[in-house]
N, C-alpha and C positions, 0 to 999 in steps of 0.2 A: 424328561427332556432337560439336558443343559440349560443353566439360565444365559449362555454366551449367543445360545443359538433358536431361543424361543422368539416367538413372535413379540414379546413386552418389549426386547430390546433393538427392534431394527433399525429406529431412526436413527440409533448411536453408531451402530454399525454402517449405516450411511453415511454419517458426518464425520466417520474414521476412513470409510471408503476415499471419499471426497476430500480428506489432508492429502490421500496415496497420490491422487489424481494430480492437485495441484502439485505435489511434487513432481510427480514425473513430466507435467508440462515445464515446469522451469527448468527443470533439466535439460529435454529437450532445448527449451529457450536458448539456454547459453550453448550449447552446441551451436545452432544457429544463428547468433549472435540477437536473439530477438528475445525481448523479458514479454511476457504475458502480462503482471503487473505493470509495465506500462501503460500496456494496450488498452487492460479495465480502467486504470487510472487516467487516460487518453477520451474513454470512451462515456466515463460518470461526468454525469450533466453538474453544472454549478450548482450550490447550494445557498440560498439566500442565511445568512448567521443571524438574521433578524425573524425567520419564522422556523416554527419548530420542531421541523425536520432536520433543519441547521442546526440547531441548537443542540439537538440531541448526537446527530453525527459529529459534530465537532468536540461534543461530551467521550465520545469513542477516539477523539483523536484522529479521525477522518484531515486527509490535509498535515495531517504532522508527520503518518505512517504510509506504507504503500498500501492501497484497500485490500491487497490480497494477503500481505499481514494479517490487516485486523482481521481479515473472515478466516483465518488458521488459528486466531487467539480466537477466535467467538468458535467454532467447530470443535476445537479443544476446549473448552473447557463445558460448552456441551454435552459433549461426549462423554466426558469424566465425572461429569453431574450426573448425566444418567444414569453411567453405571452404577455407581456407586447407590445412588438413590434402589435403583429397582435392587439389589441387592440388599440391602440391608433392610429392605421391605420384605424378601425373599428369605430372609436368615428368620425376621422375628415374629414376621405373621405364617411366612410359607405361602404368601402369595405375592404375585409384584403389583404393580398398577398396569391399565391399560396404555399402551405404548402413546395413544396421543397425548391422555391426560399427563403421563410422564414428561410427555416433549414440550410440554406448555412450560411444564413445572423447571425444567432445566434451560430454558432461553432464558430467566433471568439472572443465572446463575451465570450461562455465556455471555450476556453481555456484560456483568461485573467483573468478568475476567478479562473480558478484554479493554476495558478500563482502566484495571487494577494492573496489567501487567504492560498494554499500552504505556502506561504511564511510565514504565521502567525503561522501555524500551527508546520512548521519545529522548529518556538522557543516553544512550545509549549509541543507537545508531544516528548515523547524521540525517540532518534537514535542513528543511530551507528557513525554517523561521528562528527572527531572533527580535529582542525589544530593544537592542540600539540601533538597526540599520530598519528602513521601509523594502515593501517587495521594487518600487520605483528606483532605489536607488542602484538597482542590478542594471537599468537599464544603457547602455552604453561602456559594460564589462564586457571582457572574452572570457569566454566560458570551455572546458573541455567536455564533451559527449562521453559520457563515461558509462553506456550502458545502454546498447541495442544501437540504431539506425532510427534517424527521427525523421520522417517524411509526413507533408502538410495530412493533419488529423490522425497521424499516432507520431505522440510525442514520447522524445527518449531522454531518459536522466541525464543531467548535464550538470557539471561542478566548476561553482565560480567562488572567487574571494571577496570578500567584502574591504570596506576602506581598512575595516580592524585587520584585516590579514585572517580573517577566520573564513573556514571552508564552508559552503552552503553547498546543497543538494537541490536544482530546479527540474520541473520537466520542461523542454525545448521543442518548438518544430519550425518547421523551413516557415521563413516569414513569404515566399512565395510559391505559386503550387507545384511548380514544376521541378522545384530544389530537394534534393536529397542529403541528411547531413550524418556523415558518417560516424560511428565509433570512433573515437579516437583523435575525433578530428577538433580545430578550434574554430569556436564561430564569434561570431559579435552578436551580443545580446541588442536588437533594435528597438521591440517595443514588450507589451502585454496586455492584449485587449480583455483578456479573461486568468482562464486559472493557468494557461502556460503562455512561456515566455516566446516570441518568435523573436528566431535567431536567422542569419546569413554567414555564409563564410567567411570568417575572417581576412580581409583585405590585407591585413600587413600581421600576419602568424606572429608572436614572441616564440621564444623555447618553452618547449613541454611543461617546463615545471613553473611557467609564469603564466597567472592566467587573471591578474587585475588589470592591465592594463585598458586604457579607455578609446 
């Protein structure tokens, strides 16, 4: 039997499965104007940076990237861990390992990956954090909804400028429950009781492409 299709390697094949999946949900998403990553990112409880859950997820770059990022950099390189492992066990003994002891073997391989390439990626794609401006200083910006519909407990990416004139990436949701804040639309950043920003519509709009104003 093939080593692609034996039982040492299904967890790979799972966690290859499971890239297919989240892909084709964001696909979906953007057809419907709705991110899935949001929604995990809406839906992951705070993490304290003081105990060592924090510690560790923040080490992943949790908070810099969308979580559904980091779980397609940790799934890949996973994946790529194992193969390659049960393989090359395969080529020079002629046998592989047993798929769990494998799967042990290859999470710490994913999470250095997703660390290591995390880290590439935070220069890369935009975010919300920088070490001249605070998250407080966003508050009493207008922001543009740049991705899904943000309604009270799923919060939608929203892009504001800072005093520097630099682009920031926040999540937003309606500061009241009954508010809906559309794609596209501009709101007034009001407060931040937690890890997102509650936003209202903007009372007096600028044009599209101004979005510092206070």
């Amino acid at each position: 039997m093939s080593w692609f299709t034996a039982t040492a390697t299904w967890p790979f094949w799972v966690a290859l499965l499971l890239i297919l999946g989240i892909a084709v949900l964001e696909g979906i998403g953007l057809l419907l104007a709705v991110s899935p990553s949001n929604a995990l990112d809406a839906w992951l409880p705070d993490f304290d940076d003081a105990e060592w859950l924090g510690r560790v997820l923040g080490w992943l770059h949790l908070g810099r990237l969308p979580s559904l990022v980091l779980l397609l950099l940790f799934l890949t390189g996973f994946a790529l861990f194992g193969f390659a492992l049960q393989h090359l066990l395969l080529t020079l003994t002629g046998h592989a390992l047993p798929a769990i002891i494998a799967s042990l073997l290859a999470i710490p391989a994913g999470l250095a990956g997703t660390r290591s390439l995390g880290g590439l990626l935070v220069h890369v794609l935009p975010h919300d954090e920088s070490s001249a401006v605070s998250d407080q200083s966003f508050v009493g910006r207008s922001a543009i909804i740049s991705a899904g519909h943000a309604r009270r407990g799923l919060a939608a990416q929203a892009r504001v400028k800072d005093q520097h004139g630099r682009t920031h990436y926040l999540m937003v949701e309606p500061d009241l429950e009954d508010q809906f804040l559309a794609e596209g639309s501009e709101v007034l950043l009001v407060s931040k009781p937690g890890s997102f920003y509650r936003g209202i519509p903007h009372p007096h709009p600028t044009q599209p492409s101004d979005t510092t104003s206070h």
